[in-house]
BAROTOR-253874 format. One line per 5 residues: number of its first residue (from 1); their letters; for each residue x, y, z of N, C-alpha, C. Coordinates in steps of 0.1 Angstrom, whole numbers, plus 2048, in hexadecimal, padded with zeros to 3 digits. Layout:
<atoms>
NUM	A	X/Y/Z/X/Y/Z/X/Y/Z; ...
</atoms>
This chain:
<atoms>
1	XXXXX	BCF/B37/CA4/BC4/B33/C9B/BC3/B3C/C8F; BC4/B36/C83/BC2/B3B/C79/BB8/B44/C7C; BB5/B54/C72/BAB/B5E/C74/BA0/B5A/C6A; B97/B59/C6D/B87/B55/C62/B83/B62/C5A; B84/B65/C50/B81/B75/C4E/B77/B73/C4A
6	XXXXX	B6A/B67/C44/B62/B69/C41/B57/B62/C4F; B49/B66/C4F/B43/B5F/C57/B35/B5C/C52; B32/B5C/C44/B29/B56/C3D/B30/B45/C35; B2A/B3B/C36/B2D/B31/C32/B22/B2C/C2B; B26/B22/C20/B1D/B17/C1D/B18/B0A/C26
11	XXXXX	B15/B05/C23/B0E/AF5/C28/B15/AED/C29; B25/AF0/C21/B30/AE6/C21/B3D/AED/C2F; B39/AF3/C32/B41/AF5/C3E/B44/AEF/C47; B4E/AF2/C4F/B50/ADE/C55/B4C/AE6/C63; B44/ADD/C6E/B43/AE2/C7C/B53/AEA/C81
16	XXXXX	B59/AE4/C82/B64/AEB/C85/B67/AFB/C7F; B68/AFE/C73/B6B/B09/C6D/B5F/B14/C72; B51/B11/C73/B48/B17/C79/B49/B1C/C87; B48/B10/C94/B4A/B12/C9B/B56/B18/CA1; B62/B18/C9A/B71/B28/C95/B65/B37/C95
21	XXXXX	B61/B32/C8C/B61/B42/C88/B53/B4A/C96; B4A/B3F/C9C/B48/B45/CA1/B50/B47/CB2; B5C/B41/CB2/B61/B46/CBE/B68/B50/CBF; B70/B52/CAE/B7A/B59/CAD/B75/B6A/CAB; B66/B6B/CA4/B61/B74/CA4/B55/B76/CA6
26	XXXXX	B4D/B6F/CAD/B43/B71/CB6/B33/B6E/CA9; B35/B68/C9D/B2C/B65/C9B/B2E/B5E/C8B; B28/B54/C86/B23/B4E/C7A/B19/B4C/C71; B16/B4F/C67/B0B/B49/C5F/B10/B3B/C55; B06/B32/C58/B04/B27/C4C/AFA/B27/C41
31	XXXXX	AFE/B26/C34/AEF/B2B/C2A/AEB/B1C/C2B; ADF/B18/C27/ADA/B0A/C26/ADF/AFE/C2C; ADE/B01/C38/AE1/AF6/C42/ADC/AEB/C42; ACE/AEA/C39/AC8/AE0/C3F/ABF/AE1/C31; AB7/AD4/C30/AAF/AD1/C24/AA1/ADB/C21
36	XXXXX	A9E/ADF/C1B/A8E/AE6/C14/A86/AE1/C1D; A86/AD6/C1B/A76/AC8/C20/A7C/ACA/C32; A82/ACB/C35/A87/ACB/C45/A7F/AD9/C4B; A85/AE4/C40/A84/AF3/C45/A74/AF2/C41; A6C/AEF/C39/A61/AEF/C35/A56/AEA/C42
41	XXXXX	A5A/AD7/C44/A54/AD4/C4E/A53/ADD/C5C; A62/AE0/C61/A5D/AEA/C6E/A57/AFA/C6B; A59/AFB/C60/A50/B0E/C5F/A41/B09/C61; A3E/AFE/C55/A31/AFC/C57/A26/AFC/C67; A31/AF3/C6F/A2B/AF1/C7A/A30/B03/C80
46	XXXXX	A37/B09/C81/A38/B14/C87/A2B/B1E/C83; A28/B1D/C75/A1D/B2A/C70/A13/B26/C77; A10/B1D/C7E/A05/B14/C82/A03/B17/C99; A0C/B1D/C97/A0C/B1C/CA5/A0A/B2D/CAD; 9FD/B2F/CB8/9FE/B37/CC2/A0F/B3D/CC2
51	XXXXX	A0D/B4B/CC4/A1E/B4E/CC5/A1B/B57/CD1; A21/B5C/CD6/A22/B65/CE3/A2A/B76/CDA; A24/B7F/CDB/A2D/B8D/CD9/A31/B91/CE1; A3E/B8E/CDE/A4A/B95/CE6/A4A/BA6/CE1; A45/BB0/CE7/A4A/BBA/CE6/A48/BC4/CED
56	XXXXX	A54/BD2/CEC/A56/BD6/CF6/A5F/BE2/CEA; A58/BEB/CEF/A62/BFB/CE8/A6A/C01/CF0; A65/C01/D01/A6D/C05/D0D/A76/C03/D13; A74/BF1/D0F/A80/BEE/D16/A90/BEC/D12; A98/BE6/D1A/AA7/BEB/D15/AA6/BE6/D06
61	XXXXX	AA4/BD8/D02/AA2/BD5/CF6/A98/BD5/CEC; A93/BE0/CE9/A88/BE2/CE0/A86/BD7/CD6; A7A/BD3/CD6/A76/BC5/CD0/A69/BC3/CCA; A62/BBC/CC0/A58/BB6/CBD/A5A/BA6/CB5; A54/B9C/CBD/A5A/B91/CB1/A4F/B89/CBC
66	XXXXX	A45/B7B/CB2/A3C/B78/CBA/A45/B69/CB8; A49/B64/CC5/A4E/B5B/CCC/A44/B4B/CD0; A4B/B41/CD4/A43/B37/CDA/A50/B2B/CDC; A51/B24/CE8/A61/B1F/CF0/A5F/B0F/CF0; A64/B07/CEF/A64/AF9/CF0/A70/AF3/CF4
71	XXXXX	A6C/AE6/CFD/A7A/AE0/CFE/A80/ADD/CF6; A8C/AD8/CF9/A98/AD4/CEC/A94/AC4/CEC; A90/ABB/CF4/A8F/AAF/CF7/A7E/AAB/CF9; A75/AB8/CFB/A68/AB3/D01/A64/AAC/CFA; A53/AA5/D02/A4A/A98/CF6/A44/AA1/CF0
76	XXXXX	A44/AAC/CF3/A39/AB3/CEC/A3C/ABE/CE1; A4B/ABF/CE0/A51/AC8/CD4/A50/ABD/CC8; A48/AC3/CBE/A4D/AB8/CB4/A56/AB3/CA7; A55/AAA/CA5/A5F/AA8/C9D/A68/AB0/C94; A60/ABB/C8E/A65/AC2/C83/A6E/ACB/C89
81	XXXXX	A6D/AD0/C97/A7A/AD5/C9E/A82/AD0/CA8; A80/AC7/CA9/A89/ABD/CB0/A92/AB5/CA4; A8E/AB5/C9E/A9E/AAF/C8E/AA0/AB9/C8A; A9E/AC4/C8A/AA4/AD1/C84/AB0/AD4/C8E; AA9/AD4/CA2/AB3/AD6/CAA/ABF/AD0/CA8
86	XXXXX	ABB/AC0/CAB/AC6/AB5/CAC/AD0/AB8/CA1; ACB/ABF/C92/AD7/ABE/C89/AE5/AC9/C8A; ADD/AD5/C91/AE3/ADF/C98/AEB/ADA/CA4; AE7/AD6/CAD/AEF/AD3/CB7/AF9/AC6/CB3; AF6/AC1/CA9/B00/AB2/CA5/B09/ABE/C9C
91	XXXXX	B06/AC9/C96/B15/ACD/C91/B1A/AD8/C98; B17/ADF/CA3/B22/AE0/CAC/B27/ADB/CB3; B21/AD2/CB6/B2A/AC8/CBE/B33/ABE/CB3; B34/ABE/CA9/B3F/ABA/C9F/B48/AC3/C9E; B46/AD3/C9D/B4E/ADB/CA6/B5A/ADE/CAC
96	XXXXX	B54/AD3/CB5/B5B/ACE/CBF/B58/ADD/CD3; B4A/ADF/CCB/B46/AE8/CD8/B3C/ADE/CDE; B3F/AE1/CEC/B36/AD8/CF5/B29/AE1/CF6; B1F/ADD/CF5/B11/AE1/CF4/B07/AD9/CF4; AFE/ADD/CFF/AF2/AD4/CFE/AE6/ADB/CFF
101	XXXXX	AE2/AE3/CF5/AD6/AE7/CF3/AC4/AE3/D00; AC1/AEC/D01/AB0/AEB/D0A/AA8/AED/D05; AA6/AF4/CFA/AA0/B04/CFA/A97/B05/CEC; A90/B04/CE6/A8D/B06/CD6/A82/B0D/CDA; A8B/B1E/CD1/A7A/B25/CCF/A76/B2A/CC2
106	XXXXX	A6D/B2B/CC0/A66/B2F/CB0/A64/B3B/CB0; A6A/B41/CA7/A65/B50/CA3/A5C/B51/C98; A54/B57/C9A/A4D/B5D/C8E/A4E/B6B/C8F; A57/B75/C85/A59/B82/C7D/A4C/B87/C77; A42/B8F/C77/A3A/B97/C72/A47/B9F/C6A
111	XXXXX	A41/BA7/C5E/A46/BB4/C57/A48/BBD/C5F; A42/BBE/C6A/A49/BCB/C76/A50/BC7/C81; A4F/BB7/C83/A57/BB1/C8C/A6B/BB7/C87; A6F/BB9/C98/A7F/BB9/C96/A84/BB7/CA3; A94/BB8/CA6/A93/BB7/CB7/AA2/BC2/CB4
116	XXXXX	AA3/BC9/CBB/AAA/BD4/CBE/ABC/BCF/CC1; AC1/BD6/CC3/AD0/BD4/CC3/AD1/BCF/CD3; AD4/BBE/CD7/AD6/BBC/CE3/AE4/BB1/CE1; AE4/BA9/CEB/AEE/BA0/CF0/AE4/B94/CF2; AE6/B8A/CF0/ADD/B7B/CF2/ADE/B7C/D03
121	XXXXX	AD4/B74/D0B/AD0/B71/D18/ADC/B6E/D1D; AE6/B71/D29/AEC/B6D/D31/AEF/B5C/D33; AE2/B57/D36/AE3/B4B/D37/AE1/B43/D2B; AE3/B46/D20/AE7/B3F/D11/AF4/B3C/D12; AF9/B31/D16/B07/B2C/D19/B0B/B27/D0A
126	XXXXX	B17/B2B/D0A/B1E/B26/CFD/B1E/B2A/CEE; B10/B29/CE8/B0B/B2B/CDC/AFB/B2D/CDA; AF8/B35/CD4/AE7/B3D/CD4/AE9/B33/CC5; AE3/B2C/CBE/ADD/B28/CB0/AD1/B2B/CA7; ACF/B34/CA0/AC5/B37/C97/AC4/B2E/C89
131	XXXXX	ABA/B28/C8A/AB7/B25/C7D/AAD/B29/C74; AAD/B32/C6B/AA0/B36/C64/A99/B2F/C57; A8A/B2C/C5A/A83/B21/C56/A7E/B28/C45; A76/B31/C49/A72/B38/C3E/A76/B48/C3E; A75/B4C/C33/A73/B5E/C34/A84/B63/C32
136	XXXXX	A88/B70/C33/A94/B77/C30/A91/B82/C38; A9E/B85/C42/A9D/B8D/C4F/AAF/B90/C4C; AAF/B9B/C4A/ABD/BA5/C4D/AC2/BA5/C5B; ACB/B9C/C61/AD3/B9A/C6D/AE2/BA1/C6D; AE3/BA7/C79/AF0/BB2/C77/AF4/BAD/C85
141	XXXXX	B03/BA6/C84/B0F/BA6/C91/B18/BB0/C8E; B1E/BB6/CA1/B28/BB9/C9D/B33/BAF/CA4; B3A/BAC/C9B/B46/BA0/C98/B52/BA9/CA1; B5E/BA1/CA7/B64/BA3/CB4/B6F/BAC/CAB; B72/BA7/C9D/B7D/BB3/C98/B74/BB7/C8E
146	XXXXX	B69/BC2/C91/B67/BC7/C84/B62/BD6/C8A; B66/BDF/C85/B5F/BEB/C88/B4F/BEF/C83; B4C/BEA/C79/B3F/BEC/C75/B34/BDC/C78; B26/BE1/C7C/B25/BD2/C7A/B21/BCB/C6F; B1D/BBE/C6F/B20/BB4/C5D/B10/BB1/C5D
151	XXXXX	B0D/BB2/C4D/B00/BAE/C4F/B01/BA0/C4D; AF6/B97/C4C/AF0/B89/C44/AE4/B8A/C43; AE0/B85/C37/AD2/B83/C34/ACF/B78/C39; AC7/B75/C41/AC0/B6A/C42/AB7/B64/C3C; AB8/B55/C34/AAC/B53/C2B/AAC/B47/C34
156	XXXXX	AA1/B40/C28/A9E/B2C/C30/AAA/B23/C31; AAB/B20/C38/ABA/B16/C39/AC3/B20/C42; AC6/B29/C44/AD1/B31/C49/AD1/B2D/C58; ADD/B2A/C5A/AE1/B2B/C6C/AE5/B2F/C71; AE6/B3B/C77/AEF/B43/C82/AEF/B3F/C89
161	XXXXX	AFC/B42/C90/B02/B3D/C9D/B05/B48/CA1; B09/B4A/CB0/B0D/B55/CB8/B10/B4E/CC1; B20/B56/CC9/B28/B50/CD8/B1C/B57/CDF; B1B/B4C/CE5/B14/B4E/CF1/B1E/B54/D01; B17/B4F/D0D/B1E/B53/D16/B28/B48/D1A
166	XXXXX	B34/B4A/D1E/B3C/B42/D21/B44/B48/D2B; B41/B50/D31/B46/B56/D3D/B4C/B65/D3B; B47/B6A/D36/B4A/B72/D32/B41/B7E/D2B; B38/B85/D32/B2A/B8A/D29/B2F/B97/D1F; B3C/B99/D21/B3E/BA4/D18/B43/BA1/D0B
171	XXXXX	B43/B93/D06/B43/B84/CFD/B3A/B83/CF3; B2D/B86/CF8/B21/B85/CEF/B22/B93/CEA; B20/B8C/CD9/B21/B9A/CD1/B14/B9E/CCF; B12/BAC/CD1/B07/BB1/CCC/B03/BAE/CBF; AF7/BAF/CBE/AED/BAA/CB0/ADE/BB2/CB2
176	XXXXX	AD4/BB1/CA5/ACB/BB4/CA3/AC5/BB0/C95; AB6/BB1/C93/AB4/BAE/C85/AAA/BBA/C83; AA9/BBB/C76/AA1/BCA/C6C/A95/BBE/C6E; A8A/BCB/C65/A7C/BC2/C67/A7C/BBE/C56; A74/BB2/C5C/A76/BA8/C4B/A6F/BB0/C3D
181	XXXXX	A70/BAA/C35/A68/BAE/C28/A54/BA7/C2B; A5A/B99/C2E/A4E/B94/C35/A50/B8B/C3D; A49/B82/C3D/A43/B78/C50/A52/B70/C4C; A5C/B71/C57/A6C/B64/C57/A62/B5E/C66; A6B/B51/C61/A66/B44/C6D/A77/B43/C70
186	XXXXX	A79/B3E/C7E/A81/B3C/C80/A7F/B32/C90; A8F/B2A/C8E/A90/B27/C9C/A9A/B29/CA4; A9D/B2E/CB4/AA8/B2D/CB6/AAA/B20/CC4; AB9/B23/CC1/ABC/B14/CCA/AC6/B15/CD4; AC1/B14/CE2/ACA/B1C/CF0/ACF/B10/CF8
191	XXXXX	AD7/B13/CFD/ADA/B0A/D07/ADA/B16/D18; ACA/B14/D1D/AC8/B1C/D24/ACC/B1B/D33; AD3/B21/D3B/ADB/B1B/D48/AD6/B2B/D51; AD1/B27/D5D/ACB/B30/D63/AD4/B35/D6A; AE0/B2C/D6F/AE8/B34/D7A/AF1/B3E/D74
196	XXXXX	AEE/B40/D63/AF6/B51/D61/AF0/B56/D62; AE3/B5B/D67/ADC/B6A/D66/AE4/B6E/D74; AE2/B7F/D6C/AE9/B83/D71/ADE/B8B/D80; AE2/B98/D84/ADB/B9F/D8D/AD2/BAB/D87; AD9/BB1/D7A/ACE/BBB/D7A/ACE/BB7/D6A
201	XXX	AC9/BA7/D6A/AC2/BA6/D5D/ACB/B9E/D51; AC5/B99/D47/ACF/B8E/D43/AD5/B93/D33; ACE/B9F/D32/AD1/BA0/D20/ADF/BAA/D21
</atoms>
């Protein structure tokens, strides 16, 4: 397989060339994936919603970021993330990676929100999907041939991808994000499978 040396792309990237670069080195950005009025409609409903704070200074993954989880398919996730999901999972699976997403969770980033240098959940089979709605958040991978890790900014439209688990946990590349300038909305998108957790814990 040809080597990808870059892993920032435009909107014109074909699924295939994306989904390369994230197998070949463990992760992708897309800038403007998706329309203003699309990313607009789901932030709105996101700034609008109860969030749960995830945080933890002690534990293995030092974290703050206020969270809230929805199906990929439920009656009750609505519209504005459920056609955000669908356009995501319709271009990796153009791809040509098999994926069938569960999972949509909303982030909301405070200015002191960040999450520490980890590995995505065990049972994230395949591909972890980020899409960020509103805001600018500095995201840092380390990529499979790179000695230092790469940054991307993340603005509205941006999509990161990351290999998930595929049998292999020493696969998923470490990641982390700096804390924003101000409030980033985000969603991400799992395909969550319980029979990889592991024994002493999934990250």
């Amino acid at each position: 397989m040809e080597r990808i040396s870059s892993v920032e792309f435009d909107k014109n990237v074909s699924p295939r060339t994306a989904i390369e670069a994230v197998q070949a080195r463990g992760a992708c950005a897309i800038h403007s994936f998706t329309t203003i009025e699309n990313l607009q409609r789901a932030a709105a409903f996101v700034r609008t919603q109860p969030m749960i704070l995830d945080e933890s200074s002690t534990a293995r993954v030092p974290r703050r970021q206020h969270m809230n989880a929805y199906a990929f398919d439920g009656e009750s996730t609505p519209n504005a993330l459920t056609d955000l999901a669908v356009a995501v999972k319709s271009f990796v699976n153009k791809g040509e990676l098999a994926w069938t997403p569960n999972e949509i969770i909303a982030h909301r980033y405070q200015d002191n929100n960040f999450i520490g240098r980890h590995r995505d959940y065990s049972e994230a089979y395949g591909l972890v999907a980020v899409l960020t709605l509103d805001g600018m958040q500095d995201f840092y991978v380390e990529l499979d041939d790179e000695p230092e890790p790469t940054k991307v900014t993340m603005q509205p439209g941006t999509l990161t991808m990351l290999r998930g688990f595929t049998g292999d946990l020493e696969k998923r590349p470490y990641h982390w994000v700096d804390r924003p300038a101000s409030q980033r909305l985000a969603l991400s998108i799992r395909d969550m499978r319980e029979v990889w957790t592991t024994r002493d814990g999934s990250w």
